[in-house]
C-alpha positions as CSV (number, residue, x, y, z in Angstrom):
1,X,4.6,-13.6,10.4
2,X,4.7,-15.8,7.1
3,X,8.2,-16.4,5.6
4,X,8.9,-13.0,4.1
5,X,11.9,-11.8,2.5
6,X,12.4,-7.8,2.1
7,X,14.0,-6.7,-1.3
8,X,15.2,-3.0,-1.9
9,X,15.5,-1.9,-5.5
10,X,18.4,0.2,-6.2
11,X,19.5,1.6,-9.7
12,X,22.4,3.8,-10.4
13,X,20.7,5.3,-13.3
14,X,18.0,7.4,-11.9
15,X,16.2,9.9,-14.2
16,X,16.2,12.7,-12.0
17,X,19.0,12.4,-9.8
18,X,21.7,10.0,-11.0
19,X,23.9,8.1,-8.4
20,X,20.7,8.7,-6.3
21,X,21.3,5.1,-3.6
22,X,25.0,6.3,-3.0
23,X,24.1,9.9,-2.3
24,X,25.9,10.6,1.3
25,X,23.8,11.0,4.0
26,X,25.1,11.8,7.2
27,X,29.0,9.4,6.1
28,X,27.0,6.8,5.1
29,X,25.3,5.9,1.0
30,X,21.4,6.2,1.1
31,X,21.0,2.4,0.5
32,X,22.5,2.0,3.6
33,X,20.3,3.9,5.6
34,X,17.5,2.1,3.6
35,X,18.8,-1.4,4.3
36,X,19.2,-0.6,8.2
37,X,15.4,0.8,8.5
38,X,14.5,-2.9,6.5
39,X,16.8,-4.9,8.9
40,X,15.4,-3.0,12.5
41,X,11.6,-3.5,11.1
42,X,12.4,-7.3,11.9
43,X,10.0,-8.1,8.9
44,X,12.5,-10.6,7.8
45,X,15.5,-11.4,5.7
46,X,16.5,-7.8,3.6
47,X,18.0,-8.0,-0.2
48,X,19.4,-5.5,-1.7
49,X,18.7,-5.5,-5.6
50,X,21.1,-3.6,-7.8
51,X,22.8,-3.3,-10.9
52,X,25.7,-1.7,-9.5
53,X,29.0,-3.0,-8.0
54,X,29.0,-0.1,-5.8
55,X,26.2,-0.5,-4.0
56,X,26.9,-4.0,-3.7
57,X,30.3,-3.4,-1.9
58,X,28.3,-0.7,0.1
59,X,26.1,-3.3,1.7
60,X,28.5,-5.9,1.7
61,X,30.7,-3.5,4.0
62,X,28.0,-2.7,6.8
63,X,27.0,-6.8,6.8
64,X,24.2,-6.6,4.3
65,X,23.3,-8.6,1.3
66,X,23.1,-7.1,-2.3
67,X,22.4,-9.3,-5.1
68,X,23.5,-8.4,-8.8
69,X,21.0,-8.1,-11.5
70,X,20.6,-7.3,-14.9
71,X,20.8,-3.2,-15.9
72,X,18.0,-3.4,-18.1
73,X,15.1,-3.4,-15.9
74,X,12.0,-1.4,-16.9
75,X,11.0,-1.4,-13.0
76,X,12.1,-1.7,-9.5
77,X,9.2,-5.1,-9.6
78,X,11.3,-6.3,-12.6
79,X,14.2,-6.1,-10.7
80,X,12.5,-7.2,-7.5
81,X,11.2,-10.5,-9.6
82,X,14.9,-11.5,-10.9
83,X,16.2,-11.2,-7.0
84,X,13.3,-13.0,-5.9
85,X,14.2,-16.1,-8.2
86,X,17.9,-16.2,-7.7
87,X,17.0,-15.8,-3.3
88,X,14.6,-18.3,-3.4
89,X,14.6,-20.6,-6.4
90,X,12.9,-23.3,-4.3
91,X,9.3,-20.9,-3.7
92,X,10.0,-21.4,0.0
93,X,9.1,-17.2,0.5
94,X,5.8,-16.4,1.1
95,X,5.2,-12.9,1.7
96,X,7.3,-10.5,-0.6
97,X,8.2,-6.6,0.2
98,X,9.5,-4.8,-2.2
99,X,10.8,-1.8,-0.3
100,X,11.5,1.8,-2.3
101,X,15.6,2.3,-2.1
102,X,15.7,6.3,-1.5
103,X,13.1,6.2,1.6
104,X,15.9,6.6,4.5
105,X,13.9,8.2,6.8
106,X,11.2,5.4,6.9
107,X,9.9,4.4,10.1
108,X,11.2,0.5,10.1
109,X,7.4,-0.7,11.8
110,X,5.7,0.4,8.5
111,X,7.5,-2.1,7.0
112,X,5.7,-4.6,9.7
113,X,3.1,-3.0,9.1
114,X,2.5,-3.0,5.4
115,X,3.3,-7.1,5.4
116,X,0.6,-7.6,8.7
117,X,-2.5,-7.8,6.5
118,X,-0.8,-11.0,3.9
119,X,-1.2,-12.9,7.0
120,X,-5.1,-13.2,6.0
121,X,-6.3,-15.5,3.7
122,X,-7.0,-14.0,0.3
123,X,-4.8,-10.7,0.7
124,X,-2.8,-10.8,-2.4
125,X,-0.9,-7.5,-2.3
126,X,-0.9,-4.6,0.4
127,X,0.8,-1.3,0.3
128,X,1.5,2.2,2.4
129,X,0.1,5.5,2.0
130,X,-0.3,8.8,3.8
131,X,-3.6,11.2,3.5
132,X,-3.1,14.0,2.0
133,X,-5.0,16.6,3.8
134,X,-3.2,20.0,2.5
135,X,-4.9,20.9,-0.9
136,X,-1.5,22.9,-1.9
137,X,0.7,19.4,-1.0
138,X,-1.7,17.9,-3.4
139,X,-1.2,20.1,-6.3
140,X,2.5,20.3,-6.0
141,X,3.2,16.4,-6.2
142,X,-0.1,15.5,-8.2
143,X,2.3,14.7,-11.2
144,X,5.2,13.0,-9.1
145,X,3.2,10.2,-7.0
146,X,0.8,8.0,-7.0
147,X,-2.5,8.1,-5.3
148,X,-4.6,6.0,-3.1
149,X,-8.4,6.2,-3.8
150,X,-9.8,7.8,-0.9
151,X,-12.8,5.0,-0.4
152,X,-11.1,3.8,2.9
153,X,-12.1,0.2,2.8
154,X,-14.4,0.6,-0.2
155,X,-13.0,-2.3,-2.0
156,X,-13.7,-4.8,1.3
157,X,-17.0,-2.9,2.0
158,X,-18.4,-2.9,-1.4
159,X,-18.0,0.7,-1.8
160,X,-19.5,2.5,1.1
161,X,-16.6,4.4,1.8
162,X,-16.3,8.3,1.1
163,X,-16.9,9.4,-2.3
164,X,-14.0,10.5,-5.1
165,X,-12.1,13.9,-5.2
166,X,-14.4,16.4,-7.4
167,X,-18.1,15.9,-6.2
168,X,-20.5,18.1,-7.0
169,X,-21.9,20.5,-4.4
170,X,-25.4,22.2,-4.0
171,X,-28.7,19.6,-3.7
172,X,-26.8,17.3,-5.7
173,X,-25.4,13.3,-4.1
174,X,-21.8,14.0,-5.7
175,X,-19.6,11.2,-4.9
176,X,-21.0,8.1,-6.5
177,X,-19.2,4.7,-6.6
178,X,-15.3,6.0,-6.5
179,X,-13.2,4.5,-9.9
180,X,-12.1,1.4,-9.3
181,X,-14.5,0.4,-6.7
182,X,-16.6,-2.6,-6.9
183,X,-20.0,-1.7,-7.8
184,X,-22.8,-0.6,-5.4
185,X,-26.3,-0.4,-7.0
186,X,-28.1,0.5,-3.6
187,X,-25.8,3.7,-3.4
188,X,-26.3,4.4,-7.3
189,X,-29.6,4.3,-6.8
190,X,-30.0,6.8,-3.8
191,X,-27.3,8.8,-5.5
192,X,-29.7,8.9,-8.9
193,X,-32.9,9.3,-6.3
194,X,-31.1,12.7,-4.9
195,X,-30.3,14.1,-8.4
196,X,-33.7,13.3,-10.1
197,X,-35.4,14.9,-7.2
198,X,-37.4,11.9,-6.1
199,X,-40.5,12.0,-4.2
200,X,-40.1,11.6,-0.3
201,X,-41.5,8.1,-0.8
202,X,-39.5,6.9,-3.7
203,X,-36.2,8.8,-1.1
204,X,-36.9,6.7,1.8
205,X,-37.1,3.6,-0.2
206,X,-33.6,4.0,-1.9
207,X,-32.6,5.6,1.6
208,X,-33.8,2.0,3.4
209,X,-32.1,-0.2,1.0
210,X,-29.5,1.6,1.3
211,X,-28.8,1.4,4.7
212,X,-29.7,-2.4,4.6
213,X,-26.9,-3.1,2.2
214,X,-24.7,-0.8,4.2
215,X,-25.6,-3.0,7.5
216,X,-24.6,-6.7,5.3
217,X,-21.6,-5.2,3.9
218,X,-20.7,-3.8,7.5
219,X,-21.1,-7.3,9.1
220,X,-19.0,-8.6,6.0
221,X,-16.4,-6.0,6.9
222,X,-16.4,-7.4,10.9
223,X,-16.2,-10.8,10.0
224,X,-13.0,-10.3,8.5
225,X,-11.4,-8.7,10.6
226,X,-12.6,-11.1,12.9
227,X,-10.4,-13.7,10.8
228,X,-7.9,-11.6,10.9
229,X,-7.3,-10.9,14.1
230,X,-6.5,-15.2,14.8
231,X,-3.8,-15.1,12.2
232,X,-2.4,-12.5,13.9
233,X,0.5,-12.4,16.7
234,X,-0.5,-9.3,19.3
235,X,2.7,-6.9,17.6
236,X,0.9,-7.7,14.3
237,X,-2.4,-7.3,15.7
238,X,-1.0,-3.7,16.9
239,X,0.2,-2.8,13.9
240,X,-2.9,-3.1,11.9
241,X,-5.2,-1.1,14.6
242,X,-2.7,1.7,14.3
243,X,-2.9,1.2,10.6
244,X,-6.9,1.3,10.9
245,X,-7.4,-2.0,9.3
246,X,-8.6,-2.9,13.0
């Protein structure tokens, strides 16, 4: 992998539960359980950023490295940034992950895994997420986290992906090009073809150009992984098929 550097964000000050990265979990602080899971993912070198002299001791007394930063911080990224600039004043890092400080229970490879597809030219940023498939999980944290659009690969394949949460049901298309997603006229235009009730002529035109498009955008979608795939070492390579960008 690319010279990454692993940075864990960790405030004292948490709205909801205060003290949050020294809460004990089985004789040892949170951050430490967070630090280890950073260090056995072998994604590289693992910061610690905090405003606290606490945590820093904490780290300091299992081997790690915490770096001290300033208490005003609007964000874990804003804190990420200062660490990143004190670490490696020189720009010498190339791939940065910024790793949430109260997830002690990760499994260290997703922290591999989230960094495998920066190895392809062009990938600015890449993150981890979970499907939610229980409609009652979804309610109770709709206000708490944030969402994925659930387009897989939409954004690479130009929006061919499954449609947005809320589509309509009965003879209508539903779905359309999910927010956010780069525009695809050939699927707004068999979507608009289905709701107007077009002729069976006017349907299998849309439905043809649609299927074209889907075909180029598919071969698009191939040839990067393709790309991919050389950049990669085989652990990397593994990763990402797990991960289904593969």
């Amino acid at each position: 992998m690319k010279n990454a550097l692993v940075i864990v964000p960790a405030r004292m000050q948490a709205t909801r539960l205060p003290g949050k990265p020294m809460a004990d979990i089985h004789g040892e602080p949170m951050i430490v359980h967070v630090w280890r899971r950073a260090v056995q993912s072998g994604a590289g070198r693992v910061v610690v950023a905090t405003d606290s002299d606490q945590i820093v001791q904490a780290i300091a007394k299992v081997g790690g490295e915490a770096v001290m930063t300033r208490p005003d911080h609007a964000s874990g990224s804003d804190r990420v940034f200062e660490t990143l600039q004190k670490v490696d004043s020189q720009g010498k890092v190339e791939i940065v992950i910024n790793l949430q400080g109260d997830l002690p229970t990760l499994d260290p490879w997703l922290v591999e895994a989230c960094a495998a597809p920066l190895a392809q030219p062009g990938a600015d940023i890449a993150s981890i997420a979970a499907e939610i498939t229980d409609e009652t999980e979804w309610k109770a944290i709709e206000p708490l986290v944030s969402k994925v659009n659930e387009a897989r690969f939409a954004a690479m394949a130009g929006g061919f992906g499954r449609g947005g949460r809320g589509g309509r049901g009965g003879d209508q298309a539903g779905g359309g090009t999910p927010p956010g997603m780069p525009a695809n006229p050939e699927r707004e235009a068999l979507k608009k073809a289905i709701d107007a009730k077009a002729s069976a002529a006017e349907l299998k035109t849309a439905l043809t150009k649609y299927h074209e498009a889907r075909k180029a955008k598919q071969a698009e979608l191939e040839k990067a992984q393709a790309s991919l795939r050389k950049v990669l070492t085989p652990r990397q390579e593994a990763i990402a098929a797990l991960n289904g960008l593969l």
